[in-house]
Every structure is written in C-alpha cells, then in structure tokens.
VEXDREN-2710 file (C-alpha; in Angstrom, 1 decimal):
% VEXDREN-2710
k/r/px/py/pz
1/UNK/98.2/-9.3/47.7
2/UNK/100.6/-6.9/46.9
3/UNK/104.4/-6.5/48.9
4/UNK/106.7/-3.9/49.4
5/UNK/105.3/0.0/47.4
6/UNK/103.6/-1.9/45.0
7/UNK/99.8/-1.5/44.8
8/UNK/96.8/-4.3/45.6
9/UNK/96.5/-6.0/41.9
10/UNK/99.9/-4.8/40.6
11/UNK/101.0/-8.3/39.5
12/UNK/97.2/-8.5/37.2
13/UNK/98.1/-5.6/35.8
14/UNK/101.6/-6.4/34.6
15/UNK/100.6/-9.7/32.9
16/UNK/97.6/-7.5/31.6
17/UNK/99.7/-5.1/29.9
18/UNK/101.9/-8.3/28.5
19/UNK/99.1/-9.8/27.0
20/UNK/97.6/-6.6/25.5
21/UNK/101.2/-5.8/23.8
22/UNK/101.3/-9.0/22.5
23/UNK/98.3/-8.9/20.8
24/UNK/99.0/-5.7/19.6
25/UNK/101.9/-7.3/18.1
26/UNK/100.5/-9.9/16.5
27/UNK/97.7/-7.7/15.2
28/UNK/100.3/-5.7/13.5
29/UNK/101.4/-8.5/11.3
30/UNK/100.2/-8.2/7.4
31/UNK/97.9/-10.4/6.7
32/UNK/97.9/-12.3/3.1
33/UNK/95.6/-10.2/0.8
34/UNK/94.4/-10.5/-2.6
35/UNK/94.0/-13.8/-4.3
36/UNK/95.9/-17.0/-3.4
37/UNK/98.5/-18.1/-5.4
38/UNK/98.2/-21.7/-6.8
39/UNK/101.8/-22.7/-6.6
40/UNK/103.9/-21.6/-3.3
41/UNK/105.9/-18.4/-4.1
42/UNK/109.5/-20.2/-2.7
43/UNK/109.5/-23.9/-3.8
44/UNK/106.9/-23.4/-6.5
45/UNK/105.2/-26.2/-5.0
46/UNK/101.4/-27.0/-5.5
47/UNK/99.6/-25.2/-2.6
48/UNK/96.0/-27.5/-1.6
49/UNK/92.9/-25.9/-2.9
50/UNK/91.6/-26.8/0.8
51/UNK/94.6/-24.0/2.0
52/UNK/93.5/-21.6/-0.3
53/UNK/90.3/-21.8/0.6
54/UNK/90.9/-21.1/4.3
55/UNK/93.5/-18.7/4.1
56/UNK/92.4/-16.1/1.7
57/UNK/95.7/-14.5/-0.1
58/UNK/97.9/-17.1/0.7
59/UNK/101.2/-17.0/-1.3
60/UNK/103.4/-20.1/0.5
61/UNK/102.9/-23.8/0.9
62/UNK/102.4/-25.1/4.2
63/UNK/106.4/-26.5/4.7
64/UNK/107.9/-23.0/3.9
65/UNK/105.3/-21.3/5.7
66/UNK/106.1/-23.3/8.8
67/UNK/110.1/-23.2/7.9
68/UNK/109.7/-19.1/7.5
69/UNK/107.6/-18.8/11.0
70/UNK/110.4/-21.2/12.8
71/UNK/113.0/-18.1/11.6
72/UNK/110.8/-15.2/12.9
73/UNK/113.1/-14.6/16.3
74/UNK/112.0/-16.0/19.5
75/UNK/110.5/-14.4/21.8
76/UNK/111.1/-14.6/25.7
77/UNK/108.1/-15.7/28.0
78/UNK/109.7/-13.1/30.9
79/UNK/107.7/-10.6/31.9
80/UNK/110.3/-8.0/32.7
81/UNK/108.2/-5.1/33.0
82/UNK/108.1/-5.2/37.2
83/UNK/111.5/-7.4/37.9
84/UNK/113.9/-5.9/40.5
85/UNK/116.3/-6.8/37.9
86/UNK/115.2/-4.8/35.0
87/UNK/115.3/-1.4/37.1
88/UNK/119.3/-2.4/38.3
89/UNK/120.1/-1.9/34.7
END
C-alpha cells in the first residue's frame, strides 16, 4: 500500500535499492590475496594455521583484525533515500 504520490511497492523498492548498495559496498572491499602471512603483520603475533587455512591471504591475527574492523566508521541503519526529512534539506 502506498500513500500520498508515491507508487504501489515504493517502500520494497527503497529497502531494495539499500540492500543492493550495500552489497555493492561490501563487494568493493579488497580481499586478502596471495599467501597468508605466518605471523600477524601489526603485533607480529603467531596467526593459527586453522585461520590461514580459511582465509586465503590473510595478513592479521584475529584480535587486530577485529580491533581494525571496530575502527572502520559506522554506518547508520536509516534508510534516508525516501524520508520527508532528507528532501527539507
């Protein structure tokens, strides 16, 4: 049900379009490559065999991996693309 101009499935689309540039986000994100490192590239820390058998080109120990992801910026989970609020501005 749609209200007001808006068109019948306006609301799928918008949360459609969300997802899809997400995933085009994430999908832009290198990738290790190459071989993985034995020792983590930042605390020089023994990195499991198990890890670099599952992640092919890996270069950091789990702990710094986690601590760098936590630092990537966060993201917001609003989707402003059809608020009344993001066309006032």
């Amino acid at each position: 049900m749609a209200g007001g101009w808006a068109k019948d499935g306006a609301v799928s689309e918008q949360i459609e379009a969300s997802i899809s540039d997400e995933l085009a986000r994430l999908k832009s994100r290198r990738a290790p490559m190459g071989e993985s490192l034995t020792h983590c590239a930042d605390c020089e820390e023994e990195i499991p065999e198990a890890r670099r058998k599952a992640i092919p080109g890996v270069k950091l120990c789990i702990d710094c991996a986690q601590e760098r992801d936590g630092a990537q910026k966060a993201r917001g989970g609003i989707n402003r693309r059809g608020s009344k609020d993001s066309q006032l501005k």
